[in-house]
C-alpha positions in Angstrom: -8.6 9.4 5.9 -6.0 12.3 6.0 -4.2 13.9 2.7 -0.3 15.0 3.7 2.1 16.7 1.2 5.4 14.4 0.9 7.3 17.3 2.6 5.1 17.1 5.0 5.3 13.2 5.6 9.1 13.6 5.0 9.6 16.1 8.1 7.2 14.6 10.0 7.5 11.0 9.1 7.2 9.7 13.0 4.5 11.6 13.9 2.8 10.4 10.7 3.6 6.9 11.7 2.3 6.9 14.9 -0.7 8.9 14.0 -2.0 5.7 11.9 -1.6 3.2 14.7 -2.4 4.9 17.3 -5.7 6.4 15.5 -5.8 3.3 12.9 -5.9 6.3 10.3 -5.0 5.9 6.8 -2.8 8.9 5.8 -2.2 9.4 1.2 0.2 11.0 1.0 0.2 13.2 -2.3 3.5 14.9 -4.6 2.7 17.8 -6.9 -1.5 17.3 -6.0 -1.5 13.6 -6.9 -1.4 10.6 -4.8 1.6 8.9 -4.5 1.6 6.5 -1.4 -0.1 5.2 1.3 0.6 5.1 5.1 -1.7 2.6 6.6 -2.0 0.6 10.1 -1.1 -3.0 9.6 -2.1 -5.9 12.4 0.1 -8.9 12.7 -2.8 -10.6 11.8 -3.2 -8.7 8.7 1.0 -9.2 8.3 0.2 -13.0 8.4 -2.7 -13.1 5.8 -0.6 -11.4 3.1 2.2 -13.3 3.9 0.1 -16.3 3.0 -1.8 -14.9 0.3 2.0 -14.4 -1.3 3.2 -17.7 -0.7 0.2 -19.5 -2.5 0.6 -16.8 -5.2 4.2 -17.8 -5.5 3.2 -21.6 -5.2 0.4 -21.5 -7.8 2.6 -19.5 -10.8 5.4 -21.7 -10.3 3.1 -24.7 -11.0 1.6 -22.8 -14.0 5.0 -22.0 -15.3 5.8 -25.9 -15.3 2.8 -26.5 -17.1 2.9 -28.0 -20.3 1.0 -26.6 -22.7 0.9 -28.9 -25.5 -1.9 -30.4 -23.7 -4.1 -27.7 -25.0 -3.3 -28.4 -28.7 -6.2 -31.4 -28.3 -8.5 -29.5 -26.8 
């Protein structure tokens, strides 16, 4: 894991980029001392889990947001 200053990252950004897939490095980058963002390696794999994690997120609030709740007044 690497820290970088956000002037750093922004005149550097493709280097920055590269570094994390090439090195599958995670870089923070920080503004004023703090963190602020992170610049990770993704995988296509790792592209498609989240992509499915989001659509059953998306599937199982909209099913909660139909839900009636006066069911719960007799329990």
């Amino acid at each position: 894991m690497r820290f970088a200053t956000m002037a750093e990252v922004t005149k550097e950004l493709p280097a920055y980029l590269a570094r994390a897939k090439k090195k599958k490095e995670t870089i923070i980058v920080t503004q004023n001392g703090k963190p602020c963002a992170l610049i990770q390696p993704i995988s296509e794999r790792d592209l498609e889990r989240l992509g499915w994690k989001r659509l059953a997120d998306e599937q199982l609030r909209a099913a909660w947001d139909g839900e009636d709740d006066a069911l719960y007044d007799y329990l």
